[in-house]
N, C-alpha and C positions, 0 to 999 in steps of 0.2 A: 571388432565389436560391431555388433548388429546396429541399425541404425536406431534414432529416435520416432521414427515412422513407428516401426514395429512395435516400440515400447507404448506409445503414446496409446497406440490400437487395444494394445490388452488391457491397459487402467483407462480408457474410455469403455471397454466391456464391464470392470467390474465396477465401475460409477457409479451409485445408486441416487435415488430421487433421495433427498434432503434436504430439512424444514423449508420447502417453498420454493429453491433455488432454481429461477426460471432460466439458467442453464445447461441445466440436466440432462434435461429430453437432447441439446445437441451432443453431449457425450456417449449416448447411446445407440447414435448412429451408426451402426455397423461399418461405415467406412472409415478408415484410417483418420485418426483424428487431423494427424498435423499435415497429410497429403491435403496440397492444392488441388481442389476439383477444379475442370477446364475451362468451364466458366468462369473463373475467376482469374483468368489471364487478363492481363494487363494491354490492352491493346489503341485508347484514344484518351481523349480528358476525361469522359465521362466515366470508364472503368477505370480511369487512376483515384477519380475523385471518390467512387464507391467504396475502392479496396483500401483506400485511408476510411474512412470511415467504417470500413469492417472491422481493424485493427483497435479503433476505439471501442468499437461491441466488446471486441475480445478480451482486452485490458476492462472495460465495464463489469464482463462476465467474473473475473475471480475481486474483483475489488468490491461486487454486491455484496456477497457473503464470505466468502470461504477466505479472503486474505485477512478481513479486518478481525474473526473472530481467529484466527492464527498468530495476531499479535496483542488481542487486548484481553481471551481466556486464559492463556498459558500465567498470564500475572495475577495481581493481587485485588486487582479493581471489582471483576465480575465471574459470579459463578454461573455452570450450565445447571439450568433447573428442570432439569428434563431426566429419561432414564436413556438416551442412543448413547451407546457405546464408544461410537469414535469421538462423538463430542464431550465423554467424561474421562476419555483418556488426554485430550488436549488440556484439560481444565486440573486436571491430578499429574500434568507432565509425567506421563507414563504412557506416551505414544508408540505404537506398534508399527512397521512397513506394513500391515494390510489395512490402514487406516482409510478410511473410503473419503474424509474430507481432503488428507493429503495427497491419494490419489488426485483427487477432482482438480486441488490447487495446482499441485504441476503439470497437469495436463492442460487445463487450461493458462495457464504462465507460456509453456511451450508454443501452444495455437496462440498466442498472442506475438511470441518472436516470431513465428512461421510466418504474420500474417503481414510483418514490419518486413520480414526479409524477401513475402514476393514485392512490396512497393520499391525495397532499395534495389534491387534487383532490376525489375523494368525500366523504372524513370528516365534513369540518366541517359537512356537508350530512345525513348519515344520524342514522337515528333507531331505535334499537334497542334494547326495555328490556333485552334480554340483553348490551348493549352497554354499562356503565358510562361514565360521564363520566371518571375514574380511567384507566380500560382505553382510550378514544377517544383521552383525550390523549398517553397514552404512545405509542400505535401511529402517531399521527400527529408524534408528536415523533422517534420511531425514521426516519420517512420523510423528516423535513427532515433530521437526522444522518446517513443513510446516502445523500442528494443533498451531504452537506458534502462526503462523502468523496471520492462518485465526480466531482464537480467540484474539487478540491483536486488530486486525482491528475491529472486533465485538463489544468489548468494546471500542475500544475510539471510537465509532460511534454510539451506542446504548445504550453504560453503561452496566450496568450488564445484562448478557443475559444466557438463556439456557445451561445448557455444558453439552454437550451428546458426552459419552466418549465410547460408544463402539457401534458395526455397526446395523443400522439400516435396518432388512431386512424385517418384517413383521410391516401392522400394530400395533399390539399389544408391539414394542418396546416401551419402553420409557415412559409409561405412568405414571403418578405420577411426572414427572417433572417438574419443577417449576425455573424460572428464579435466577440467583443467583447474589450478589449484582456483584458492580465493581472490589471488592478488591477482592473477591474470583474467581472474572474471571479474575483478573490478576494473582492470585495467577497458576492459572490452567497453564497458560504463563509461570510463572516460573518455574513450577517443569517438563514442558513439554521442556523448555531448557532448563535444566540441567539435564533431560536425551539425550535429541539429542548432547551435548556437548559432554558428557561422551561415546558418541558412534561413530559417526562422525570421518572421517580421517583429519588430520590438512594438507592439504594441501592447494595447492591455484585454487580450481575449483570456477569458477564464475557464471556459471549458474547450478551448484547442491550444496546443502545445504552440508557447510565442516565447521568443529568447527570454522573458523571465522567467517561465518553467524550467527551461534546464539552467538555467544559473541556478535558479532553488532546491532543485535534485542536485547540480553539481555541490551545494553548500553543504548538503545530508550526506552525501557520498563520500566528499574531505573528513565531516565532522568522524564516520565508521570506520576512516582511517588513519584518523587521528592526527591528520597532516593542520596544524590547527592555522597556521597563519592563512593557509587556502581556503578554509573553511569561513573564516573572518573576512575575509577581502570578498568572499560570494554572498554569502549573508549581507554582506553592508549594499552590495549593490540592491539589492531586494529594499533593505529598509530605507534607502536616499532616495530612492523613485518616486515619482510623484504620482506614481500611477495604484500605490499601495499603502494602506494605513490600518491599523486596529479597527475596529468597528465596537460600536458599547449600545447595550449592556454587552456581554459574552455573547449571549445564544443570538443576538444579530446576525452573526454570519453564518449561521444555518438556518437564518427566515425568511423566508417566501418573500420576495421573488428570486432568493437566492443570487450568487454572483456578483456577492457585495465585492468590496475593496479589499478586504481580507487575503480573499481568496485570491491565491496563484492559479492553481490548477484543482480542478474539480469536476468528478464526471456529470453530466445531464441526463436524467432519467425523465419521464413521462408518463401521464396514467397510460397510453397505450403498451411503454415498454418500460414496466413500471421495476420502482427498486422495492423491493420488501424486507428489507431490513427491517423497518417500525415493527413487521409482523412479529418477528422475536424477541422484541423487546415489549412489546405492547400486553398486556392482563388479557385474560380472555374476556373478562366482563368488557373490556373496549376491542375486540375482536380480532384481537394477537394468539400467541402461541405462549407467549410468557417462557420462551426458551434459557433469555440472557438475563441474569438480576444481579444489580448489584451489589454487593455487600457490605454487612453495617459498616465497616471500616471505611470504604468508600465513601458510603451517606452519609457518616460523620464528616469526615473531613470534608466535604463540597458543602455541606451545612454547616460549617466552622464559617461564622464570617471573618475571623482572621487568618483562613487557609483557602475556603473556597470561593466567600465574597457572591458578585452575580453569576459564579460559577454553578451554584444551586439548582441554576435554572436548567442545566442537564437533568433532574430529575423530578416527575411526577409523581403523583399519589393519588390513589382512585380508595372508593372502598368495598370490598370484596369478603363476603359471609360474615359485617358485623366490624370489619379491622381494616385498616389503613392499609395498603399496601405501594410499597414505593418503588417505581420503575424508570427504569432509563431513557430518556427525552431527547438526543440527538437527533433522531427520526423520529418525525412526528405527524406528517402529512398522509396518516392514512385511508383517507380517503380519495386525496389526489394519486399516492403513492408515487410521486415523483421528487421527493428528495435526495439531492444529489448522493455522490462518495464524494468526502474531501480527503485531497492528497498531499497536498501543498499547500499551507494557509502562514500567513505573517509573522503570527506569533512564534511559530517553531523556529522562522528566521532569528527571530530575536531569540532565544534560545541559543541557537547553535552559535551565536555571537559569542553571549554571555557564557557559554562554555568554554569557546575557542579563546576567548581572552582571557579566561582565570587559567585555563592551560597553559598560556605563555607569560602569565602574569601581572596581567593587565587587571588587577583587581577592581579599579575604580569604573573601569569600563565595563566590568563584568557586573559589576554590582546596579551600577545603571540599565542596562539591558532588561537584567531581571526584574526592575524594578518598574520598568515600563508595563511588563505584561502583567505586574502583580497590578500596578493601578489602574490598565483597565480591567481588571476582575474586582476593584473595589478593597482590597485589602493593606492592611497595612505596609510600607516598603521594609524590606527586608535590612539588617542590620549585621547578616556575616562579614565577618572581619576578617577571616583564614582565607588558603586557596580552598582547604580542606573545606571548612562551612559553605564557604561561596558551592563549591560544586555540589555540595549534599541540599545544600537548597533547590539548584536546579534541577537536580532530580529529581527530590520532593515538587517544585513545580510543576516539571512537566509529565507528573504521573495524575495531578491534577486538573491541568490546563488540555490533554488528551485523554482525559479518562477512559471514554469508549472510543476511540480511533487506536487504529492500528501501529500502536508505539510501546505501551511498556513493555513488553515483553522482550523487545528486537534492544530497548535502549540496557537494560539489565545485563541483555547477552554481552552487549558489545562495551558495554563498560567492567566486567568482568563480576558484577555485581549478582548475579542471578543465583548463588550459593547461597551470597551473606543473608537478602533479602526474602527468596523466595525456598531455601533447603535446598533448590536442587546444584547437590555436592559435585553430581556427577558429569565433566563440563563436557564429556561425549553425545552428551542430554542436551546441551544448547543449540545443534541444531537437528532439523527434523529426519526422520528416515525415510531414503529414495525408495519410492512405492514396490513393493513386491510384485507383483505383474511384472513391472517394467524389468523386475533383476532377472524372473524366469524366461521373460522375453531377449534377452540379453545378455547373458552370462557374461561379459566381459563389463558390465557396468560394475563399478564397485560401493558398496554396501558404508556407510559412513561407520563409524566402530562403533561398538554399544550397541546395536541393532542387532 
């Protein structure tokens, strides 16, 4: 098998510019996407501390756009209100391999392992009195945490994939590679946070990876494998912290100044290196694209004060030729356009609790959890009495409490739900197809079935 080099070069060729995505222009670099340029060798503190910092661009870059609408169009929450083709086939789950956003997403997923694998690569090896032992471990703990991520996303989106674990600078890396299943790419996940754990300072940074981030990935990574007591024992570490708490009303923890107490992990963006996510969701009358809209089922239920409560407050309403029009409010700084991505926030902890306990039968603990995230949304507490209800609640929760983040889609998959819920029968359809470039580039990559 040819390597990922070569694959990655021909879907950064057929890349296209889309709604806004100020990572485009670097896909279309004529040079190899996931080759290391020389410059970015690793050589004192200064180039260790850069190329950590690059790695978070690069996880920034598919987390802007392309990851969150790959898990919140394919469900029930929001439609694409536009006529681009790759974007109405993610939205009609009727995705093609020449799909130009899933190009972009694995390509960029990829340059985000390439970028963790030159930091682990180097560190362990430099020697830099301006380099702390302290400051070596974190950046190289950040680098296994930010390969959890971009391999986690990998797999629950493609199933078992590729794992190329050290940097790719010529083409001749990599060859002989061969896709590996799911469990051993989640396997990759775990031993990759349980060294970032091990190395990481336990403190409370919100936008750089600190041992509560990867306990909070390790909590979501048990919950999609269903290991539930591991799942429950990471979760609780998150929610006993004193370093972490709910914030009220809801939309608190996406308000400026952002990097409330909420938040585990979350990326920072800036007008200079701004996020434009608002812009899809925003009306043109307020100087968006109006690409993502919710659907009345959605706005009903987040305007249910017994379902959605100050949950509401994810959507706005302008009015536009005479009529009301109601849009999606997560992103809303646009004129700063620095509002972050959230990846890791509190509430999901408590979720993955209250799931992992009604899975082993821990109802009353289950039912508590849930009932915490329901009263900071303002609504009434929940009164399931089955394992069966307890769990159907939670999903009903958490299709509420993440409306527009990057969750119903991936939780439908993996709960085996995405038949009953959303029609699609066909479970070869639950995860997405590896880009066509990359197969003609490769001929020994193998094609997921259904495609």
């Amino acid at each position: 098998m040819k390597q990922i080099l070569f694959r990655l070069f021909f879907a950064g060729q057929a890349a296209a510019v889309v709604l806004g995505s100020s990572a485009c222009n670097k896909l279309l670099d004529p040079t190899p996407v996931q080759q290391l340029p020389a410059d970015e060798a690793i050589t004192d503190a200064g180039s260790a501390r850069s190329a950590t910092i690059g790695v978070y661009d690069r996880v920034q870059a598919y987390y802007q756009l392309n990851w969150p609408v790959l898990g919140f169009l394919p469900g029930e929450n929001v439609r694409f209100n536009g006529t681009l083709n790759q974007f109405l086939q993610i939205d009609q789950n009727q995705l093609s391999a020449d799909n130009v956003l899933i190009t972009e997403a694995w390509t960029q997923l990829y340059q985000a392992v390439n970028g963790a694998n030159n930091v682990v690569a180097a560190l362990p090896g430099l020697s830099d009195p301006l380099l702390p032992a302290a400051e070596k471990n974190q950046l190289l703990g950040e680098a296994y945490f930010l390969r959890a991520l971009a391999y986690f996303d990998l797999g629950r989106g493609w199933g078992g994939v590729p794992l190329v674990l050290t940097p790719t600078r010529t083409k001749e890396n990599g060859q002989g590679l061969r896709r590996s299943t799911l469990a051993k790419t989640y396997d990759q996940v775990l031993a990759d946070l349980t060294q970032a754990e091990s190395l990481l300072p336990d403190i409370a940074t919100r936008n750089r990876a600190v041992k509560a981030s990867a306990r909070a990935l390790r909590a979501r990574l048990h919950l999609y494998r269903q290991q539930w007591a591991d799942a429950e024992t990471y979760a609780s570490q998150l929610i006993s912290s004193p370093n972490y708490s709910l914030v009220s009303p809801y939309r608190a923890f996406s308000t400026a100044p952002f990097l409330s107490r909420e938040s585990i992990f979350e990326l920072t963006f800036s007008n200079a290196d701004a996020n434009l996510m608002w812009n899809n969701w925003f009306p043109s009358a307020l100087g968006g694209q109006f690409n993502f809209q919710p659907v009345p089922a959605a706005i009903a239920l987040l305007n249910d004060p017994a379902v959605g409560g100050n949950r509401a407050a994810l959507l706005a309403s302008t009015v536009i030729g005479g009529a009301n029009v109601t849009y999606g409010n997560l992103y809303s700084r646009s004129a700063q356009r620095d509002d972050p991505s959230y990846v890791l926030r509190l509430a999901e902890q408590y979720l993955i609790r209250a799931e992992a306990r009604a899975r082993l039968g821990n109802l009353t603990g289950a039912l508590a959890d849930l009932n915490v995230v329901r009263g900071r949304a303002g609504v009434p507490a929940s009164t399931a009495a089955t394992a069966a209800d307890l769990l159907l609640a939670i999903e009903n929760e958490r299709r509420v409490e993440f409306a527009f983040e990057a969750d119903r889609w991936f939780d439908l998959v993996r709960t085996g739900r995405a038949g009953t819920v959303l029609g699609v029968t066909d479970q070869r359809r639950w995860v997405f197809p590896i880009p066509f470039n990359d197969l003609v580039a490769d001929p020994g990559l193998e094609q997921n079935p259904g495609y």
